[in-house]
N, C-alpha and C positions, 0 to 999 in steps of 0.2 A: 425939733432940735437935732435928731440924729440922722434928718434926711439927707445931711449933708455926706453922711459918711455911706448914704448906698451907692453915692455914683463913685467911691472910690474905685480905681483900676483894680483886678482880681488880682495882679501880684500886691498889690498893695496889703488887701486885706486877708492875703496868704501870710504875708509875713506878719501881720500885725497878728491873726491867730497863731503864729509860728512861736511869739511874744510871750502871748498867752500859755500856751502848752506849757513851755520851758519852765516859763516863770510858779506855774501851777501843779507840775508833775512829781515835785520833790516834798512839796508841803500836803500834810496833810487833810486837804479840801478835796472837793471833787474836780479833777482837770478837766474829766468831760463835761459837767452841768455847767465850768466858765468858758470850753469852747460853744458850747450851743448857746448861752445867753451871749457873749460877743458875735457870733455868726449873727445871731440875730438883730442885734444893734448894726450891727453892717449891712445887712439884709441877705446875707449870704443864706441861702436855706434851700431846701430840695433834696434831691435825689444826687447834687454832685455835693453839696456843702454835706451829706453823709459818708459818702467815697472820702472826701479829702480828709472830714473825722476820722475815718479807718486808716487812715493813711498815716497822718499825721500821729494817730495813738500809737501804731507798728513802728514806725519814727522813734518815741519814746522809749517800748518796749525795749530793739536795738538799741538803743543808746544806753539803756540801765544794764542791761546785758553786755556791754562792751565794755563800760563801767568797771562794772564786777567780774570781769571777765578772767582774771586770775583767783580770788576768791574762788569762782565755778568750774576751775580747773585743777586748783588744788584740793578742791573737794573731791571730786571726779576722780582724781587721782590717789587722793587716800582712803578712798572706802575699806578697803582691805587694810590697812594699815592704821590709821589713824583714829584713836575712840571717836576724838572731837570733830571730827569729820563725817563720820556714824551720825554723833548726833547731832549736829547740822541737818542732815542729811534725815534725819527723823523729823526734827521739829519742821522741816519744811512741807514731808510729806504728812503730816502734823496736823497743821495750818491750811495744810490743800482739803482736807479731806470734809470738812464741814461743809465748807462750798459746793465739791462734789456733789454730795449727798443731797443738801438742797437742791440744785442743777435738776438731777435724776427725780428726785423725789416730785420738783416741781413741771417737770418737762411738758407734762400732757396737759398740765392747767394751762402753762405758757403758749399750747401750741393751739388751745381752744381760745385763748384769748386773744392770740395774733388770727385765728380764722374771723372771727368773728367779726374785729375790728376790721380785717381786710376787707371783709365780706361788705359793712356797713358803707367802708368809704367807697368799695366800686359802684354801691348801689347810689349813692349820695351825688357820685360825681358824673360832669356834665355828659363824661366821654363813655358813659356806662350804655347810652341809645346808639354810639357809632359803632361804627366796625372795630374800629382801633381799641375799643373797651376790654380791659382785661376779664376774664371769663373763667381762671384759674381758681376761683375762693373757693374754699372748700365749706359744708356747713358742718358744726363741730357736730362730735358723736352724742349720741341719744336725743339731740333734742330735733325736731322739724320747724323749720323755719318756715 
């Protein structure tokens, strides 16, 4: 059924995840989990259908930034002055800080977890006997593979 939409032309199903983003970036859902299941339905997938993810979420980023972009300046601007702008200004660094924490907290699990898997696919994959095989994985700490 959806084979029809992988031969669509790549402006096509640029704009059509362009659609998506927009339509997903203000509600409360995950924007990325509906661009990767449409990319997918399109067939769009790889190493550039993640570039254009990154691209497209920074797209978003600016544009809510642009958005608010007096709200973030009168902030900016009353710190020194203004309580309610303080605490704006709290509750945001507030709100950042949990996530932080987890980030830092999780870093090294996250970074044993990306080796590993890296490690698996280059051993898995066909290009792992050619020249051109990546050779970069690292094997996480303590353990020997």
């Amino acid at each position: 059924m959806f084979e029809l939409l992988y031969g669509l032309p790549l402006l096509v199903k640029a704009a059509i995840l362009g659609v998506v983003e927009g339509l997903t970036e203000f509600l409360p859902i995950s924007s990325t989990g509906h661009l990767i299941l449409a990319g997918s339905l399109l067939g769009f997938s790889g190493e550039k259908a993640k570039m254009f993810d990154v691209a497209i979420q920074t797209g978003a980023m600016l544009s809510v930034i642009w958005y608010y972009r007096r709200k973030i300046l009168h902030v900016i601007g009353g710190l020194t002055r203004e309580a309610s702008a303080r605490r704006f200004a709290l509750n945001v660094v507030v709100g950042f800080l949990p996530a932080a924490l987890l980030g830092c907290c999780s870093a090294s699990t996250s970074r044993r977890f990306c080796s590993i898997r890296c490690r698996w696919r280059w051993r898995s994959s066909s290009a792992a006997s050619s020249s051109s095989g990546w050779s970069g994985a690292r094997r996480p700490r303590g353990r020997r593979a």
